[in-house]
N, C-alpha and C positions, 0 to 999 in steps of 0.2 A: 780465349787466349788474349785479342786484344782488348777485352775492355775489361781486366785485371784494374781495381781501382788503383790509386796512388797513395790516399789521404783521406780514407773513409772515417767516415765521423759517425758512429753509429747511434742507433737512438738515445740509447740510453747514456751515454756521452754528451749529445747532443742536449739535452735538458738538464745536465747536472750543471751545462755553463750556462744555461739560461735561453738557449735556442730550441724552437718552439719542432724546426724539421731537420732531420740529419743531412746529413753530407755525404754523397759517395764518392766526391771528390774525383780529382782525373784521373783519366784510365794511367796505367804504368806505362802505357806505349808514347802517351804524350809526354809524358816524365822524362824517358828517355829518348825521346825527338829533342827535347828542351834542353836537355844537358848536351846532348851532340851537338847541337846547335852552336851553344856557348863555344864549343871548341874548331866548329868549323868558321866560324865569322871572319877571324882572320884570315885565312886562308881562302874566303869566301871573295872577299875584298880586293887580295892580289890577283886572285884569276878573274876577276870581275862577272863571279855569275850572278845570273837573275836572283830575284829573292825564290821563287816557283823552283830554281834548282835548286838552290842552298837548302831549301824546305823537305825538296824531295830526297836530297842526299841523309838530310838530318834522320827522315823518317825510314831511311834505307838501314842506318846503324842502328835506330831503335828495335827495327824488325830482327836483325843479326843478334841483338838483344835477345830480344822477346824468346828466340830459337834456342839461342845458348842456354836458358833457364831450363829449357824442357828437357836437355841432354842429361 
């Protein structure tokens, strides 16, 4: 579940641009830590949490993610 890529670059992709090893690119779950991220920073800022919380929150909505997709 978690390491669904993001941005896989498969081989035969991968040589047609001229790149010698493919890409599995990042999991989906970093994807969506990263996009939560962007939207919690403000909000991150006013309540002045650690980066280790802001991270951990981001990666908390990623996983609400990751779950939603299964239903």
């Amino acid at each position: 579940m978690n390491d669904t890529p993001a941005f896989p670059r498969p081989a035969s992709e991968a040589h047609q641009h001229g790149m010698h090893n493919p890409q599995e690119g990042m999991t989906l779950r970093d994807y969506f830590a990263a996009k939560a991220m962007q939207g919690l920073l403000p909000q991150a800022l006013k309540q002045d949490w650690s980066l280790v919380e802001t991270a951990a929150r981001s990666y908390a909505v990623a996983d609400a993610m990751m779950k939603a997709r299964e239903a």
